[in-house]
BAGUNU-583796 format. One record per atom (N, C-alpha, C, CB): z, y negated, x negated; atom name; residue in three letters. Coordinates in pm, whole numbers. Each point is the difference from the previous one (the first is absolute). Last residue first. Glycine has a CB too. Example, Ala and Ser with C-alpha at 12.3 -4.5 7.8 and 13.67 -1.06 7.14 Angstrom:
BAGUNU-583796
<pz:708 py:225 px:-1285 at:N aa:ser>
<pz:6 py:-119 px:-82 at:CA aa:ser>
<pz:73 py:-109 px:77 at:C aa:ser>
<pz:-215 py:63 px:-118 at:CB aa:ser>
<pz:208 py:509 px:89 at:N aa:ala>
<pz:0 py:-119 px:89 at:CA aa:ala>
<pz:0 py:-120 px:-90 at:C aa:ala>
<pz:125 py:117 px:189 at:CB aa:ala>
***
This chain:
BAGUNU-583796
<pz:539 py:-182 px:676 at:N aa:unk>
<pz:-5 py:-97 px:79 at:CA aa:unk>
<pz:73 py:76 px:135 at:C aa:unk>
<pz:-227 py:-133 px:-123 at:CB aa:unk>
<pz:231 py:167 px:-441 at:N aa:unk>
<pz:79 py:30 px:127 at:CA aa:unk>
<pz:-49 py:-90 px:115 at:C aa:unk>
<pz:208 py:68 px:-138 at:CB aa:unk>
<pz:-479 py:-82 px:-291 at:N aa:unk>
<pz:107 py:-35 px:1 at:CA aa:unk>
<pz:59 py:61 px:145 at:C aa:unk>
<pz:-59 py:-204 px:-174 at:CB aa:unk>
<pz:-366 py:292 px:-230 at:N aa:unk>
<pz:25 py:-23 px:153 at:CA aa:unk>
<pz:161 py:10 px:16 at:C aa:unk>
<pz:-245 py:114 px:85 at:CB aa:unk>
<pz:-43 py:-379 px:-446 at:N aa:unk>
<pz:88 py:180 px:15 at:CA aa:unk>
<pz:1 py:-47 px:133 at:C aa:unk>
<pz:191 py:107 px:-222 at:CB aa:unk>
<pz:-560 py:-330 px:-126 at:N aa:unk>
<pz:91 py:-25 px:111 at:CA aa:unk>
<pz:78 py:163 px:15 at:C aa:unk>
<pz:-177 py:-222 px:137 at:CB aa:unk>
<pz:-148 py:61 px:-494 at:N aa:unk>
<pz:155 py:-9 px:-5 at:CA aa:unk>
<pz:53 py:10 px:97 at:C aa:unk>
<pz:1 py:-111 px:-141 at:CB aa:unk>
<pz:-467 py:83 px:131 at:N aa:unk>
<pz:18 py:149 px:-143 at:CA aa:unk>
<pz:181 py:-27 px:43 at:C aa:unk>
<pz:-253 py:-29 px:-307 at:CB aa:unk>
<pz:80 py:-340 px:585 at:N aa:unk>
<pz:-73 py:179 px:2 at:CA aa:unk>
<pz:20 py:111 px:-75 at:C aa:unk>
<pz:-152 py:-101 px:50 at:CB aa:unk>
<pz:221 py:-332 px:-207 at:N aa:unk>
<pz:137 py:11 px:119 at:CA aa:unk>
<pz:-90 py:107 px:72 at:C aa:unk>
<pz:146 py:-279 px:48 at:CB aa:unk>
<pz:-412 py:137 px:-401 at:N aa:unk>
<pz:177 py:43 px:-46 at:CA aa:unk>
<pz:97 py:35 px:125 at:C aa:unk>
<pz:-8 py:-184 px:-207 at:CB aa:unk>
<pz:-457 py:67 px:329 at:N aa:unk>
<pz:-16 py:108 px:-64 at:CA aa:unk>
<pz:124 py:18 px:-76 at:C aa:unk>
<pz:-241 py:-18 px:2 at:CB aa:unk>
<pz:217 py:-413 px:149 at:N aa:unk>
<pz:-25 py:115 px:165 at:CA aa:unk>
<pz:-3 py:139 px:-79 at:C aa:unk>
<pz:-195 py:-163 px:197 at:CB aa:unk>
<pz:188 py:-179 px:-524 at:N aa:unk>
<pz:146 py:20 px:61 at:CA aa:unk>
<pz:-6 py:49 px:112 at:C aa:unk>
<pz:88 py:-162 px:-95 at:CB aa:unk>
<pz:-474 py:140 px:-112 at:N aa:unk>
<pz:118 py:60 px:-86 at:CA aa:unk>
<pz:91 py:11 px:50 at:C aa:unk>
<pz:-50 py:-62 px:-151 at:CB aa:unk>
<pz:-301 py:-157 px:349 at:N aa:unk>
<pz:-10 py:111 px:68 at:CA aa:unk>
<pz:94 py:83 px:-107 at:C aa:unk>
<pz:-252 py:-33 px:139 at:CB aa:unk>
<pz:322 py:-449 px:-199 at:N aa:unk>
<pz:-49 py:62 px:171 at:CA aa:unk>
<pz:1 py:139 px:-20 at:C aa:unk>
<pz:-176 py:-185 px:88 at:CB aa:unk>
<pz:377 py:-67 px:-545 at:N aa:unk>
<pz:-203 py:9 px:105 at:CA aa:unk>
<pz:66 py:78 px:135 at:C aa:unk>
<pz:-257 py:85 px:-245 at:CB aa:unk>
<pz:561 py:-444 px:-35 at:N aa:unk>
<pz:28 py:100 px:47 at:CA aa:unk>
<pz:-178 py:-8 px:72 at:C aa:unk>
<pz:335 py:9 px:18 at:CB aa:unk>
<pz:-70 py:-280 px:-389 at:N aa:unk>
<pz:-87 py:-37 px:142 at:CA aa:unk>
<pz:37 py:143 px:42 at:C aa:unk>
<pz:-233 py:-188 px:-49 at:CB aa:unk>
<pz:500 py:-203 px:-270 at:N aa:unk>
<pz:-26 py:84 px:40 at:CA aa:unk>
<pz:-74 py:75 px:130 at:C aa:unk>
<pz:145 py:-64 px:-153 at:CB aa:unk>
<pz:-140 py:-374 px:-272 at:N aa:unk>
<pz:39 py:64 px:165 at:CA aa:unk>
<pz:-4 py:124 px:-22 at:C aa:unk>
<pz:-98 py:-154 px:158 at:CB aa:unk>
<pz:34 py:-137 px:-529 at:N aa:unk>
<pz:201 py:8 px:82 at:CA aa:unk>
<pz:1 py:85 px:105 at:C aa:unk>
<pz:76 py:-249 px:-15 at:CB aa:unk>
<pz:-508 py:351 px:-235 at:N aa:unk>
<pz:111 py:-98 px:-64 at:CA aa:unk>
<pz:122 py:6 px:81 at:C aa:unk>
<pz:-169 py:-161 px:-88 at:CB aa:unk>
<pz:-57 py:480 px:268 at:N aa:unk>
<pz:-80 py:-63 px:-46 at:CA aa:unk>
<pz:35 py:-113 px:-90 at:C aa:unk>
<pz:-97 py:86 px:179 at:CB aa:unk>
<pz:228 py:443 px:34 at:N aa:unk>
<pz:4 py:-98 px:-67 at:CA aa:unk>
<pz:-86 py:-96 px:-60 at:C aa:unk>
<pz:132 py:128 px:3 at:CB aa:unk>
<pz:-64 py:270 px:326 at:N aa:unk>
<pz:-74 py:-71 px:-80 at:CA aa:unk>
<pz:35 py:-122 px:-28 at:C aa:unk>
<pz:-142 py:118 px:65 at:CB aa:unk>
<pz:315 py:417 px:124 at:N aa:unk>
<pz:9 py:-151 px:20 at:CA aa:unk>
<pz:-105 py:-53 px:-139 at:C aa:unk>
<pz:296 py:-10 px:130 at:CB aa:unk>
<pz:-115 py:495 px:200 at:N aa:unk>
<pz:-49 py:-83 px:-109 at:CA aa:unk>
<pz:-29 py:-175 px:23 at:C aa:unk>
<pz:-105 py:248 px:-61 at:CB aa:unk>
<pz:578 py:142 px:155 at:N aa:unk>
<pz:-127 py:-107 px:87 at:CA aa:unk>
<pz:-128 py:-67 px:-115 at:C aa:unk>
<pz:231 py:-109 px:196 at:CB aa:unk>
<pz:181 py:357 px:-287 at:N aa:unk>
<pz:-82 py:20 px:-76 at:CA aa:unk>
<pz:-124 py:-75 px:123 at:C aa:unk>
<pz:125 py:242 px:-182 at:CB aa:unk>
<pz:338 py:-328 px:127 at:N aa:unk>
<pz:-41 py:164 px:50 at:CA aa:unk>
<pz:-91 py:58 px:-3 at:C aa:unk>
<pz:97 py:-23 px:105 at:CB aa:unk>
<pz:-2 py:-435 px:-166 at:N aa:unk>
<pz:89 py:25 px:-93 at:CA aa:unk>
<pz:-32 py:126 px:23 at:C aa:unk>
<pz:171 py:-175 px:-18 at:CB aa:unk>
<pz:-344 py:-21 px:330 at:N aa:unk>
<pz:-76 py:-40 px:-131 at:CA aa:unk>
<pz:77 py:105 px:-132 at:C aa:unk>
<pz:-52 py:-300 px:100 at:CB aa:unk>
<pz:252 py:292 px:365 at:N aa:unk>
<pz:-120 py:62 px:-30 at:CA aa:unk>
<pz:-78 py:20 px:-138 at:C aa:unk>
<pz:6 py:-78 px:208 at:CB aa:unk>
<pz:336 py:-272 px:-118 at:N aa:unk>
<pz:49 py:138 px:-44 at:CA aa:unk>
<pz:-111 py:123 px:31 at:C aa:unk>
<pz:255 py:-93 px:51 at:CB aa:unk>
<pz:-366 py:-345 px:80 at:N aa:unk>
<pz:36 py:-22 px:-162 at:CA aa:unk>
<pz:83 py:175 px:-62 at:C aa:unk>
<pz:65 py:-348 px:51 at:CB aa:unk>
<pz:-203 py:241 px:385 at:N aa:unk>
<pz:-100 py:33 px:-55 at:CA aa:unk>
<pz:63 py:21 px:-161 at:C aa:unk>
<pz:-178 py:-129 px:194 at:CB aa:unk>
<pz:522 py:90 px:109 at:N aa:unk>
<pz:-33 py:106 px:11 at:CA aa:unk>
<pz:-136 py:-12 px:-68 at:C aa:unk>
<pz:149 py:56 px:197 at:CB aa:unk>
<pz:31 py:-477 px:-175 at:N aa:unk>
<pz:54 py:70 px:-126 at:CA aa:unk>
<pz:-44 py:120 px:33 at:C aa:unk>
<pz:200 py:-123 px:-66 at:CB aa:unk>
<pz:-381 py:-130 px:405 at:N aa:unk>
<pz:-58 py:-34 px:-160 at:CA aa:unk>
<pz:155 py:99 px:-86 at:C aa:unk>
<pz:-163 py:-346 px:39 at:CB aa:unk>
<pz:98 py:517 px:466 at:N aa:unk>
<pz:32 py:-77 px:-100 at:CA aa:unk>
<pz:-49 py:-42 px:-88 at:C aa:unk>
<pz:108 py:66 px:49 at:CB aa:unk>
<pz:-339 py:216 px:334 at:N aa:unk>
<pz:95 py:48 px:-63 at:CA aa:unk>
<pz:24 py:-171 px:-110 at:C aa:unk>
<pz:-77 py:343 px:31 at:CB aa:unk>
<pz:-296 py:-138 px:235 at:N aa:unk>
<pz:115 py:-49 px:98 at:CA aa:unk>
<pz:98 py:0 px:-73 at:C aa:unk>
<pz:-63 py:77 px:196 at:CB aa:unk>
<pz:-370 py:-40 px:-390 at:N aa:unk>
<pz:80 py:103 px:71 at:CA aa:unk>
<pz:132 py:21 px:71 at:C aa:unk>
<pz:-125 py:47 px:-139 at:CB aa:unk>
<pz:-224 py:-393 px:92 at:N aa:unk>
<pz:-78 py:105 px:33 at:CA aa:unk>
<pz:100 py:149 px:-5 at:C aa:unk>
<pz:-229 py:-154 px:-101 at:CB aa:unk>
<pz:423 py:-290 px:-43 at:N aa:unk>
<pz:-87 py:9 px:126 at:CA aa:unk>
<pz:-60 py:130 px:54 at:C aa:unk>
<pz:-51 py:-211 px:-73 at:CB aa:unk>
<pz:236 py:146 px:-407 at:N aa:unk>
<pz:72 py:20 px:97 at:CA aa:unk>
<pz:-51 py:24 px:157 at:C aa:unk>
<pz:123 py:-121 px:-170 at:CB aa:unk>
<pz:-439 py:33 px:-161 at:N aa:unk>
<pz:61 py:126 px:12 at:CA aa:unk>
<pz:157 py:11 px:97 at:C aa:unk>
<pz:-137 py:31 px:-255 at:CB aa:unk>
<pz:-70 py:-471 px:190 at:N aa:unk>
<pz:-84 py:92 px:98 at:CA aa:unk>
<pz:64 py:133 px:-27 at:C aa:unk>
<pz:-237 py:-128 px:-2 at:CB aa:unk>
<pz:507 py:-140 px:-231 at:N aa:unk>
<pz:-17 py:-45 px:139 at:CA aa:unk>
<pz:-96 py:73 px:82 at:C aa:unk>
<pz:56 py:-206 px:-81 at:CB aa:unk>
<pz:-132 py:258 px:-389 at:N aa:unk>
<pz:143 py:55 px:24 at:CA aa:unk>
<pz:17 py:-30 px:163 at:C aa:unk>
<pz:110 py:-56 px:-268 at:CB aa:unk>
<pz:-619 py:12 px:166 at:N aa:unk>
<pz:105 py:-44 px:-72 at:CA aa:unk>
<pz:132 py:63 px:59 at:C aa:unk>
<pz:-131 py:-214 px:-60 at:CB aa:unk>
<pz:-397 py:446 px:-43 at:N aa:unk>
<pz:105 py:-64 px:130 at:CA aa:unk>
<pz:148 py:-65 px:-77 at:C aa:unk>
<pz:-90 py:222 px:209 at:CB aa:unk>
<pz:-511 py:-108 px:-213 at:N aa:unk>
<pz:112 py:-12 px:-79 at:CA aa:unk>
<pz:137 py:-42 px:115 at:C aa:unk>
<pz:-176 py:-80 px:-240 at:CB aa:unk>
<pz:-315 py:369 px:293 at:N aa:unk>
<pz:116 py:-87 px:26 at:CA aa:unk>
<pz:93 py:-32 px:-79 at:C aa:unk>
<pz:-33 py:66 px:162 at:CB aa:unk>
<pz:-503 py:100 px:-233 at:N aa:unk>
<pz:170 py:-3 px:-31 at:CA aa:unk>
<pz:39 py:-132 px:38 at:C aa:unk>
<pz:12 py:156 px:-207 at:CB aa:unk>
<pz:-473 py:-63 px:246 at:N aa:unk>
<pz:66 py:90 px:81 at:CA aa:unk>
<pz:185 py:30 px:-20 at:C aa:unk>
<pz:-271 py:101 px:-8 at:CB aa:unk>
<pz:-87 py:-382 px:-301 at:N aa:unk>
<pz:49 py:-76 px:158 at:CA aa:unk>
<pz:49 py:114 px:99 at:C aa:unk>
<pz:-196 py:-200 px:-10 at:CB aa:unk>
<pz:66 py:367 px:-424 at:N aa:unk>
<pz:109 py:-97 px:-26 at:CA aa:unk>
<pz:49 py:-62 px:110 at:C aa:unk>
<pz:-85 py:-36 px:-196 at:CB aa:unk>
<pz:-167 py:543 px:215 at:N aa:unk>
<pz:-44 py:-132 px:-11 at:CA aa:unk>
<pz:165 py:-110 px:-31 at:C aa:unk>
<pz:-262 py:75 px:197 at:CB aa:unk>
<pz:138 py:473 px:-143 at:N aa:unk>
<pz:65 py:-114 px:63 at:CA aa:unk>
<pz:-22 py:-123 px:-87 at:C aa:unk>
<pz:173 py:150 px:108 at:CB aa:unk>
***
């Protein structure tokens, strides 16, 4: 995989994509969501966080 094949995604897009809150990412993170740090920011790659919430999901009572 190549450098231009990574998505980077900001807190707002991770929320987006998983329908879920900026503090729920921020508590992901805290759960071991991986993350990248670049000076102040924080990024998040694309197919890490599709591949953390795949290794983490439980199946819940539907």
């Amino acid at each position: 995989m190549s450098t231009t094949d990574i998505k980077f995604l900001t807190i707002d897009d991770v929320s987006e994509m998983l329908q879920v809150t900026r503090s729920t990412v921020y508590n992901l993170k805290k759960r071991g969501l991986p993350f990248i740090k670049l000076g102040k920011n924080i990024r998040f790659d694309q197919k890490e966080v599709v591949d953390w919430v795949k290794a983490n999901r439980t199946e819940g009572d539907l």
